[in-house]
PASEBA-1860 file (N, C-alpha, C; in nm, 3 decimals):
! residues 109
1> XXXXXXXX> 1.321/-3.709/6.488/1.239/-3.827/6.476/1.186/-3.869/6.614 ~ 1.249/-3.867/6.694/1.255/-3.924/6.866/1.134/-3.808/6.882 ~ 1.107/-3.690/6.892/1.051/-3.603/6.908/0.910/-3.607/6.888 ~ 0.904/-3.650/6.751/0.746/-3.679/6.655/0.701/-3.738/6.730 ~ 0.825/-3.895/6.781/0.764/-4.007/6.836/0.677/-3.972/6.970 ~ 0.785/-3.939/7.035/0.756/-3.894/7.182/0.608/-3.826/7.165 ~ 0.548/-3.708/7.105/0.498/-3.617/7.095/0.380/-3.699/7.034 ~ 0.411/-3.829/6.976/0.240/-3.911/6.947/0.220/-4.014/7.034
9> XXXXXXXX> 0.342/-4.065/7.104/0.253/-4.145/7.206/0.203/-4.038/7.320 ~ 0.286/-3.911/7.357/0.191/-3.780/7.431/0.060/-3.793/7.374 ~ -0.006/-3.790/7.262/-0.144/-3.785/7.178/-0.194/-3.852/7.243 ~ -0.152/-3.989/7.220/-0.199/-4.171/7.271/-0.236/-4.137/7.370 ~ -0.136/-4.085/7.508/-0.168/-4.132/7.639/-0.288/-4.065/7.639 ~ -0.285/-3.957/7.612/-0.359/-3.831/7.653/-0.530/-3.864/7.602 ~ -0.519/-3.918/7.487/-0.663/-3.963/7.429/-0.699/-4.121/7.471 ~ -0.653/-4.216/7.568/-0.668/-4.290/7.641/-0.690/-4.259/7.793
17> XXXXXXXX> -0.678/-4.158/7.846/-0.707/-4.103/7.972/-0.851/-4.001/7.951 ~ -0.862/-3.969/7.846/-0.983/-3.888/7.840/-1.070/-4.050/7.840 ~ -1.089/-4.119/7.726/-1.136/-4.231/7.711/-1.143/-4.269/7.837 ~ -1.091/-4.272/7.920/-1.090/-4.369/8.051/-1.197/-4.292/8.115 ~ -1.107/-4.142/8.142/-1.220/-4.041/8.241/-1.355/-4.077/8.191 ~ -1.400/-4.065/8.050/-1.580/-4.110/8.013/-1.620/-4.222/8.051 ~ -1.531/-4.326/8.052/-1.548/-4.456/8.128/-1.550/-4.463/8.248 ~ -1.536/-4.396/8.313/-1.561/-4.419/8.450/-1.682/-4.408/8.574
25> XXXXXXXX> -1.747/-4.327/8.460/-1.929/-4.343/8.567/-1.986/-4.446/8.517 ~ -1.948/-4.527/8.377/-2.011/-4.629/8.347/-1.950/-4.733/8.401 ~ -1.839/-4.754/8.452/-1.725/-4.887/8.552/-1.828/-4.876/8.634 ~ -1.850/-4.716/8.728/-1.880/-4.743/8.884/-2.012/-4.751/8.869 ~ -2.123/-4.772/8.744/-2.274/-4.803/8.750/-2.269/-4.945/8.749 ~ -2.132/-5.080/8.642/-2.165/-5.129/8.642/-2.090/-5.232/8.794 ~ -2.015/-5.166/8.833/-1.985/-5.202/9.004/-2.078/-5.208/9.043 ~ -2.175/-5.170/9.099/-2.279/-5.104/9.159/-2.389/-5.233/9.101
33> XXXXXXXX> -2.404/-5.184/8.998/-2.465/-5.358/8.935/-2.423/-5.447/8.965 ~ -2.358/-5.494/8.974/-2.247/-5.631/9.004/-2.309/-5.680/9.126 ~ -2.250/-5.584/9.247/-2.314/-5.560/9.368/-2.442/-5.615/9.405 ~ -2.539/-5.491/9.324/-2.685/-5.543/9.360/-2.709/-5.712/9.330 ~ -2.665/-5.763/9.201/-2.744/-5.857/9.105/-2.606/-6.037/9.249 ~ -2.545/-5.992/9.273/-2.477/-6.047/9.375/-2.560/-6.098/9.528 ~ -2.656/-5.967/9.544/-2.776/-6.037/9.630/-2.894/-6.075/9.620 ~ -2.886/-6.085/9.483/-3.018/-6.162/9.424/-2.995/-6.309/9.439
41> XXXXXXXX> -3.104/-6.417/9.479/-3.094/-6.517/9.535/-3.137/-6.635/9.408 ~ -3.051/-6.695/9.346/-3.059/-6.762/9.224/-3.056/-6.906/9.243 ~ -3.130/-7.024/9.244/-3.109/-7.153/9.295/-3.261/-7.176/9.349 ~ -3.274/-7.304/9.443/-3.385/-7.342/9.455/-3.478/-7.245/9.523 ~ -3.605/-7.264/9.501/-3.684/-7.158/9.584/-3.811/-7.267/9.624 ~ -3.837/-7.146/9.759/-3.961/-7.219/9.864/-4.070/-7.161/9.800 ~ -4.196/-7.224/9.788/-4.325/-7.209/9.766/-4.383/-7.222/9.887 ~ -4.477/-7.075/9.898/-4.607/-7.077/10.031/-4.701/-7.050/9.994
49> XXXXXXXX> -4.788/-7.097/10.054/-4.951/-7.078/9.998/-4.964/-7.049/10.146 ~ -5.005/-6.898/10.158/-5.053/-6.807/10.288/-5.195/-6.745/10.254 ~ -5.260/-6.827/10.291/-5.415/-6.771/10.327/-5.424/-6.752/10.127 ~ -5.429/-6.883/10.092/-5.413/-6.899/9.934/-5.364/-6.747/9.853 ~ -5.269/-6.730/9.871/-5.205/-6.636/9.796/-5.052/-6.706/9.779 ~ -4.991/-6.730/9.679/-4.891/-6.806/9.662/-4.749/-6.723/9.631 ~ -4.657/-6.736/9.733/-4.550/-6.686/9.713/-4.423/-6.782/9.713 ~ -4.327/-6.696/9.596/-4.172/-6.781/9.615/-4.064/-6.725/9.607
57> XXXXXXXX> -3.984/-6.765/9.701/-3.879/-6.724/9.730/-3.757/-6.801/9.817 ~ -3.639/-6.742/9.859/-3.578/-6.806/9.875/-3.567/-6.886/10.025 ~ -3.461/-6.965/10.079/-3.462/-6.992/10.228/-3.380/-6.873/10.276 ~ -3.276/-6.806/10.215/-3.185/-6.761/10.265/-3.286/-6.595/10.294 ~ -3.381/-6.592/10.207/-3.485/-6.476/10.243/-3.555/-6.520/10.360 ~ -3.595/-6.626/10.393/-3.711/-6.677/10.482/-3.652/-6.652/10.581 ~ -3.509/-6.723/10.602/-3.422/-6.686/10.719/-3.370/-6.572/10.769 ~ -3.373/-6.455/10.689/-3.300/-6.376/10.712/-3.338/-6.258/10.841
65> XXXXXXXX> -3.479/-6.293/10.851/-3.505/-6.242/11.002/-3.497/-6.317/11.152 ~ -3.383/-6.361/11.217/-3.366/-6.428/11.341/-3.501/-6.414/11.415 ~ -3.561/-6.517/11.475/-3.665/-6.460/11.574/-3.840/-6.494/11.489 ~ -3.802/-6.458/11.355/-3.928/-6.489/11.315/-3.953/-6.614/11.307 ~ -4.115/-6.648/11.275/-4.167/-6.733/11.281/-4.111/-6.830/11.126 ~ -4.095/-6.769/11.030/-4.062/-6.794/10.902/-3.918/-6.847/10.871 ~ -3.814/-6.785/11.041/-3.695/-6.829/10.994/-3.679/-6.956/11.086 ~ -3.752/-6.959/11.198/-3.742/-7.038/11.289/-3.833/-7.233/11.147
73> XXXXXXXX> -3.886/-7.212/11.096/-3.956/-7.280/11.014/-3.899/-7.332/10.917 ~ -3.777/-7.250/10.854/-3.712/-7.312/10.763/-3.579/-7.282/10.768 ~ -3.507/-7.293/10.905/-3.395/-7.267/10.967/-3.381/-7.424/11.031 ~ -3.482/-7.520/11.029/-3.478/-7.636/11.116/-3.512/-7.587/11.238 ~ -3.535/-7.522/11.319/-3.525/-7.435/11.457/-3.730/-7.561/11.469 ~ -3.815/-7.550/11.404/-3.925/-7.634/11.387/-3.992/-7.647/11.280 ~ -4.032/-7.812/11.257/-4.111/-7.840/11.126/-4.191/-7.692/11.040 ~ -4.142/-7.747/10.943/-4.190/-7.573/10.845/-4.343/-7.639/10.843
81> XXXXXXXX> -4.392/-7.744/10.867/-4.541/-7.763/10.838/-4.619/-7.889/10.675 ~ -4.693/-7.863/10.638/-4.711/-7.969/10.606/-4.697/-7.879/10.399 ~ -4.651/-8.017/10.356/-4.642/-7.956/10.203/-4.701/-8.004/10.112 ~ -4.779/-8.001/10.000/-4.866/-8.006/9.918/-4.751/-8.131/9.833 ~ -4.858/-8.209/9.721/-4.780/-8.250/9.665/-4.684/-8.216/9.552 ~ -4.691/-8.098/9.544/-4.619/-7.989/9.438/-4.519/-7.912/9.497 ~ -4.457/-7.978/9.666/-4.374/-7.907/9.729/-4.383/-7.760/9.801 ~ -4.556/-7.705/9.768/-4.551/-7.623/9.858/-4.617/-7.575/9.967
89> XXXXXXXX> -4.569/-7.534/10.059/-4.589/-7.526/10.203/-4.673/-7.430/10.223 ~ -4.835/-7.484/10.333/-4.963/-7.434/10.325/-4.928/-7.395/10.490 ~ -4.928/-7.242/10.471/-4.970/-7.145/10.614/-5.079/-7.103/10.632 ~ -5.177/-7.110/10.792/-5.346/-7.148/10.761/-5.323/-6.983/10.838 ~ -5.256/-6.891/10.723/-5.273/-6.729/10.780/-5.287/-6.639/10.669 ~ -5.358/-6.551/10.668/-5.370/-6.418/10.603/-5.217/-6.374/10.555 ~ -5.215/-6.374/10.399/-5.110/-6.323/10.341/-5.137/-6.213/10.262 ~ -5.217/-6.134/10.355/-5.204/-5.981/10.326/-5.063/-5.914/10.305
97> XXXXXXXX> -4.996/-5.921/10.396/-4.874/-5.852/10.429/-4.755/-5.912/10.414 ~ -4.786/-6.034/10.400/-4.647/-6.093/10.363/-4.588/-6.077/10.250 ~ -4.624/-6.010/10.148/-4.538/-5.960/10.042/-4.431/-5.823/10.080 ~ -4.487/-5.766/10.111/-4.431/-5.667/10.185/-4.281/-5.674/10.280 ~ -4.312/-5.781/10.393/-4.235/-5.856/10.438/-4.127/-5.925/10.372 ~ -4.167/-6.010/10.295/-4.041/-6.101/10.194/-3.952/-6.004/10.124 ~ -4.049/-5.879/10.048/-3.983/-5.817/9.990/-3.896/-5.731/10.069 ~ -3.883/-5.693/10.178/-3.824/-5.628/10.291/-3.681/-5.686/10.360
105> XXXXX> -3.734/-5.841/10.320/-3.656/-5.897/10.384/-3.497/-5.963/10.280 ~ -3.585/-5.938/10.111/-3.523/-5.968/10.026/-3.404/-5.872/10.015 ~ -3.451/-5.739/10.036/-3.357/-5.627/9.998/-3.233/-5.618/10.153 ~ -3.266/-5.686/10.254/-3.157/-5.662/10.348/-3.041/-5.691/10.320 ~ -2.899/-5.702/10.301/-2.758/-5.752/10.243/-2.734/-5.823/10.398
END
């Protein structure tokens, strides 16, 4: 009797470790997810109107380059400038490239 027993929880373990092994590129995809969706920036966001092209995003993006003009602006470092009555902040510059930028600056950890 002890034997049978023994010999089906052997089954058990054995078909819970395979189960696991298939589970395990889907754990470390959704680690990996976790991760990414962890530096996505969720909460209030800044509005700019750059050379009327309107972008939004976060402060913690704006800031995240020391030195720039963008972090120095909404770092307190100096007045970010003047803001619309809809809260958003008018830069009298070509926002060709600043998507590029934000988005560059979005993906840094």
């Amino acid at each position: 009797m002890h034997g049978a027993v023994s010999q089906s929880c052997l089954a058990v373990r054995d078909a819970i470790r395979r189960e696991r092994d298939q589970l395990n590129p889907e754990i470390a995809f959704y680690e990996k997810m976790k991760d990414r969706i962890a530096t996505v920036h969720i909460g209030s966001s800044i509005k700019l109107d750059v050379g009327g092209t309107v972008f939004r995003t976060s402060k913690s993006t704006l800031t995240k380059e020391p030195g720039s003009m963008l972090a120095a602006m909404f770092s307190g470092s100096i007045p970010p400038g003047r803001q619309d009555e809809d809260g958003t902040y008018f830069i009298d510059r070509s926002g060709k490239h600043l998507y590029a930028f934000l988005y560059s600056l979005a993906r840094v950890k």
